[in-house]
N, C-alpha and C positions, 0 to 999 in steps of 0.2 A: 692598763687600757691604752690602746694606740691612741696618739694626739691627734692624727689625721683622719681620724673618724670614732666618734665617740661611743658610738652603737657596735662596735666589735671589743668582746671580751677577753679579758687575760688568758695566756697560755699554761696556767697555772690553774684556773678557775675551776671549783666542783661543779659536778651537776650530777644532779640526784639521779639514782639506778634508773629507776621507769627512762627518763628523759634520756640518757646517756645511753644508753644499747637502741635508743631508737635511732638518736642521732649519729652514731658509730655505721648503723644499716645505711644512713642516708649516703654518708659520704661513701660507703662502698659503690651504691645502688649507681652513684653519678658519677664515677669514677669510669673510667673507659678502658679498666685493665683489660677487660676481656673481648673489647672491642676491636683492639691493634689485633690481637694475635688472630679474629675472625677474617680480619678483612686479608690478611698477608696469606692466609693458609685457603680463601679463596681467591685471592688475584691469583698466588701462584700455582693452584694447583696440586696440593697437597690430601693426600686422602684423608679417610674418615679417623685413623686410630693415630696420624701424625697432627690432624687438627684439633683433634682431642685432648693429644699429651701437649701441644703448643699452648693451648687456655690453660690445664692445670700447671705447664713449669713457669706461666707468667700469673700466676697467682703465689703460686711459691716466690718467685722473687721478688713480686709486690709485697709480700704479705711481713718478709725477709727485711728489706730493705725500709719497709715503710716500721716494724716494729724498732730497729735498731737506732734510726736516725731519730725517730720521737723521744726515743727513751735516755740513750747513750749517745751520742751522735751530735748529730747538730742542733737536736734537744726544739726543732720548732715542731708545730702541728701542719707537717709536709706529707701528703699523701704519692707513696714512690710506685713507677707504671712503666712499660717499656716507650720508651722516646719514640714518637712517631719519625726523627730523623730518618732512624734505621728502617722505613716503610720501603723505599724504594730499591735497597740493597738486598734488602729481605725477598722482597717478588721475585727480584732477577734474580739471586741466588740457590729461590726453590725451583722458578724456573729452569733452568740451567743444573740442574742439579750438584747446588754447588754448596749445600749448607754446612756439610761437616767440613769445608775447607774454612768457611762465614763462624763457627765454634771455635773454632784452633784462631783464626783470626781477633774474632771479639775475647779468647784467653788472653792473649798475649795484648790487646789493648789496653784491659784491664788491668794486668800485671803494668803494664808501663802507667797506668795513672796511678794505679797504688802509690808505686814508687815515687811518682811526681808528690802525690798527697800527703807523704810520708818524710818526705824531706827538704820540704816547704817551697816546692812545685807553685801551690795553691793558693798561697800567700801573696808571692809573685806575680799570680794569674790574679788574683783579687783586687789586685792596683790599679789593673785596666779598667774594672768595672765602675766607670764611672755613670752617673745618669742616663748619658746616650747608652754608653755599652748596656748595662741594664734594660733601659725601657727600650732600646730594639729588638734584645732578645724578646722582654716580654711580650711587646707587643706583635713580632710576628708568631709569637705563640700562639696567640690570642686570633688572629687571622687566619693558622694552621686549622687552630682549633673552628674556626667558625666557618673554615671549607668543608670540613670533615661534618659539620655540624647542618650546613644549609644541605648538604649530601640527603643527609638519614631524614630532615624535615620533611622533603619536598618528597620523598622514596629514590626508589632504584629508577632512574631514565632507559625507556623501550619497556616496559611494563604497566599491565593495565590501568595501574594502581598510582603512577609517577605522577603528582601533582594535581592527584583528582578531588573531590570536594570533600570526600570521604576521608583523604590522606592531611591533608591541610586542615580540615576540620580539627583532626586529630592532635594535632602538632598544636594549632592555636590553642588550643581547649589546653594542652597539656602549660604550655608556656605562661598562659593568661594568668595558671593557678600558684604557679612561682611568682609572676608580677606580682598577682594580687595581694598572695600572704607573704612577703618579703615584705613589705608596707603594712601590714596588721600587726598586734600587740607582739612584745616580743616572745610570749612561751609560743603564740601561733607562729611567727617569723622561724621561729629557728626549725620549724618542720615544713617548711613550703615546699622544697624538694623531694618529702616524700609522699607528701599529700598530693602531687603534682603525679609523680609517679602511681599511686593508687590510683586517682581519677582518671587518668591516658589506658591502665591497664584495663579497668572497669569498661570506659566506653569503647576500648579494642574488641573487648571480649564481645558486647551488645554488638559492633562491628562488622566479627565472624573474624576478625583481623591478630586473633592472638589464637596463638597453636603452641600445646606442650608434647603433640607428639613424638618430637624429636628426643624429649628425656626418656622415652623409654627405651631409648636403644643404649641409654649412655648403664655402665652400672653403679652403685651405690657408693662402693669403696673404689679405690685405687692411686696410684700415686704414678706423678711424671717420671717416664725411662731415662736412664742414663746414656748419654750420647744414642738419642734417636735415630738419628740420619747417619750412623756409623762412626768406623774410629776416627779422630782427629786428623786430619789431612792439609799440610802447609802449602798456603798458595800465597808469593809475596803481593798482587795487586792486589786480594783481597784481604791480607794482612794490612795492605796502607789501606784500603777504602777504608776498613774497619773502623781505624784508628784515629782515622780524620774525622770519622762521624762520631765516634763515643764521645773525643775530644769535645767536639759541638756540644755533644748532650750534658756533657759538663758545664760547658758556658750559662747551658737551660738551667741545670741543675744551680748552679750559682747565683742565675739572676732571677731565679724562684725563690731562693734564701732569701735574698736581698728584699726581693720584694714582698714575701711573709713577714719577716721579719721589721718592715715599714706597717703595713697593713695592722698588723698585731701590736707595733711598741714594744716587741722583746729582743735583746742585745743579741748580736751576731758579730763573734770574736774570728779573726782571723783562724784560731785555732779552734772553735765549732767549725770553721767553711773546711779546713782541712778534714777535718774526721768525717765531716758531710760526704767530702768529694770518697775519703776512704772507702765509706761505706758504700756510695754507687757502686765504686771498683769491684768490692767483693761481694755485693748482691747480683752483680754483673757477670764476673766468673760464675759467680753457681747457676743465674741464669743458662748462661753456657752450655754448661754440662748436661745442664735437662735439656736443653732444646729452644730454650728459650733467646731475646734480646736485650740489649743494653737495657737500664732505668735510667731515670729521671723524676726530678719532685714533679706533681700534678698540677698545671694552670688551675684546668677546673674547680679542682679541689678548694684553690684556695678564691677564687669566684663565690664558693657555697659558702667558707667563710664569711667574704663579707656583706653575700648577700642575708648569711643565718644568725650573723652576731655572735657564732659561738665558735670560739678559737682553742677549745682546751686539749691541751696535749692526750690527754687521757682519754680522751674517746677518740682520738687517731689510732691511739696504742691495741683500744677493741676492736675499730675497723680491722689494724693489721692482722690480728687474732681471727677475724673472720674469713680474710684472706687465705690463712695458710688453713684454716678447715676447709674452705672451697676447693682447696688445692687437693686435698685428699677426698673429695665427696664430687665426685664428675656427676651426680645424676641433678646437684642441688646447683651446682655452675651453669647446666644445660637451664634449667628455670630462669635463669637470670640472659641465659642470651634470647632465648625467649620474646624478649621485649621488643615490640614491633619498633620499626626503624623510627616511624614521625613520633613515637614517644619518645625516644632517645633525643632526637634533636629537639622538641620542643623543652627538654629537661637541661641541655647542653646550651640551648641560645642565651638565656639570661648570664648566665656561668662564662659562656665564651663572652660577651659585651663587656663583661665585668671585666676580666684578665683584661683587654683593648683597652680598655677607659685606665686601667692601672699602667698598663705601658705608655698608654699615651701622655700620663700626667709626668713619667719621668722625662718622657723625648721633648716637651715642650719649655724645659724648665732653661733657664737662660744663666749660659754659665759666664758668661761674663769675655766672652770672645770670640769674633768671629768665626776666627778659624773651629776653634771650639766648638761650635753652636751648627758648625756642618757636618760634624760626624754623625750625628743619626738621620737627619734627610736623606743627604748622600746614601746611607747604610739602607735605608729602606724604599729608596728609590730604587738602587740595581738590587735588592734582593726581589723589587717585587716583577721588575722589567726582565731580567736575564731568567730566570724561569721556564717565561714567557716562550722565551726565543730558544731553550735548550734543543729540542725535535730538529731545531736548523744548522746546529755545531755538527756540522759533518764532518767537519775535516781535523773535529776533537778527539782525542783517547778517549774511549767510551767510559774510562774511570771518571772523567772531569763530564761529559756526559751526563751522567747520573750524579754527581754532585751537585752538577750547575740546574738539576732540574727540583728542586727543594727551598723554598723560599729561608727557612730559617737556616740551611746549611750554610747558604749563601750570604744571607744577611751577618751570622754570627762570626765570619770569616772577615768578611768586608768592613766591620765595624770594630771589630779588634786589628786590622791592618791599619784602618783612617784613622784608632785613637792613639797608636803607637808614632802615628806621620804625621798629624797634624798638635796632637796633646804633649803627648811626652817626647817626642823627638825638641820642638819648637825648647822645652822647658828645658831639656839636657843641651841643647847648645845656648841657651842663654847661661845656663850655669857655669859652660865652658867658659863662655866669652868673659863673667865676672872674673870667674879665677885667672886668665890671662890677665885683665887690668888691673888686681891686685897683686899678681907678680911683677908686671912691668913699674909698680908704684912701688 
């Protein structure tokens, strides 16, 4: 049992069948795998049978990734989803019709982290994450997450329905039910998420606000195509974009470990974070190949964590199970997008706060030196400022463009630049300077 909070359970712990396949739904139900791949294949413009194969190949590589890292892997109760990094590369690239160059790109990314993961890349990258590096990734996770989140609360803006009594009604009513049984006994706590999720669909439904007629177009069986968007096609700026951003989703993917593995009280060896980062890499390719985007372990996810107490690896392992059935069952995936936007976020608010308050508690921890103690302000001041401003870099490469318009891209670049200038640079020349004064002695 984690020492940091007593109320979250070991990543080992049984929980009897009934309990355990319901809790396995929940964390699928709140998870937002099939959220990324909605919103990319409507910003960009994607038709009906490429945003179709898009939700099933990013259930396969959720389902992929999330099974292998629970089991084999890096062994915590990490739920794996496509990176929203990759949101803004993705639009412009469907836009522009440019995806099967964005596949051959995100392969060969892949293939280079492997490689990194493989021959202790990862280990090396692991030294950086120190407190700040950590709790900035988290925490702009956790603000990614809670833009994305106040998004779906309030509804879609220029629509009837955006922020009307009816929509907020909806959203409160849903969020109230997680507050409230997250602080109830614990067999009630560890289902507040789905009970939260029943209640939103219930008063949707009384609403007029929940429509399944979109699953009957979808059919029963089927499985994500292999190279969707055509054959593999080499383009080098979209080969660097790629790679810069997977990179990032690594950092995510690391200081998700870091921070489950705080959360929970269970050991994270150098050489679990290597097979971790492995497994991104090659649930990543296979993403790829179907049509899909980069992974990453899930904020949210582990939000439900400690909002539900219940940490066990073995109902991540059924989630991922349910994942890869969704992947082949397109009409039972359509049920699940289903889910009116303000129950989405009133499900996602308590989850996003949680991830915030987890990053905030690393970025405020006091390392014992100034300079030190400026890398995550710093880090999360221009990641939240230059965003801000990206629409104004006219006279930028449209690569750095779209880079600089991403808060965690930004932040996770800038806080691994500050810890290497201000932390380890400062420690490697004092070390120099001793070994000089004991060669001169």
């Amino acid at each position: 049992m984690a020492s940091n909070d007593m109320a979250v359970g070991a990543v080992e712990q049984h929980v009897p069948a009934g309990r355990h396949s319901l809790l396995a739904a929940q964390q699928v139900l709140v998870s937002s795998v099939w959220l990324d791949p909605l919103y990319i294949a409507s910003a960009g413009g994607l038709g009906a049978a490429l945003a179709t194969n898009l939700v099933t190949a990013t259930f396969l590589g959720a389902g992929f990734v999330t099974l292998v890292q629970s089991t084999r892997l890096v062994r915590l109760p990490v739920v794996e989803g496509p990176s929203s990094a990759f949101d803004a590369l993705a639009v412009g690239y469907a836009k522009t019709g440019n995806l099967a160059a964005s596949s051959t790109g995100l392969l060969i990314a892949a293939g280079v982290v492997l490689l990194a993961a493989l021959t202790g890349g990862v280990t090396q990258l692991r030294r950086l994450l120190s407190s700040a590096v950590t709790g900035t990734v988290v925490t702009l996770v956790g603000v990614s997450l809670a833009g994305f989140t106040l998004q779906e609360f309030f509804g879609t803006p220029g629509t009837a329905d955006f922020a009307s009594p009816a929509t907020l009604g909806l959203a409160l009513a849903t969020t109230a039910v997680v507050v409230v049984g997250s602080a109830a006994a614990p067999r009630f706590r560890a289902f507040c998420f789905l009970a939260a999720l029943v209640v939103g669909d219930v008063l949707a439904l009384a609403l007029g606000r929940l429509d399944f007629s979109p699953t009957s177009e979808q059919p029963w069986l089927g499985a994500p195509s292999l190279l969707p968007y055509g054959s593999l096609t080499f383009d080098l700026g979209v080969t660097v974009a790629m790679t810069i951003v997977f990179l990032v989703a690594v950092v995510e993917a690391l200081g998700m470990y870091e921070a489950t593995a705080k959360v929970t009280g269970a050991p994270l060896t150098s050489r679990q974070a290597s097979r971790g980062v492995a497994g991104e890499a090659v649930g990543t390719a296979l993403s790829a190949v179907t049509g899909g985007f980069g992974t990453t372990a899930y904020a949210q996810n582990l939000g439900v964590i400690k909002m539900t107490g219940v940490a066990s690896r073995a109902v991540i392992r059924t989630a991922a199970l349910i994942f890869l059935f969704l992947a082949f069952v397109p009409k039972l995936a359509a049920i699940l997008v289903a889910t009116p936007a303000p129950v989405v976020g009133g499900l996602f608010l308590p989850a996003a706060a949680t991830v915030l308050m987890t990053g905030l508690n690393l970025v405020v921890q006091d390392r014992g030196d100034p300079l030190r103690n400026l890398v995550a302000p710093l880090s999360l001041l221009t990641a939240i400022g230059i965003p801000a401003m990206s629409s104004s870099f006219t006279g930028w490469p449209p690569l750095l463009v779209e880079l600089a318009s991403s808060e965690l891209i930004v932040g996770a670049i800038v806080v691994v630049m500050l810890e290497l200038a201000l932390t380890l640079g400062p420690d490697v020349l004092r070390r120099w300077n001793h070994t000089m004064r004991d060669d001169k002695e």
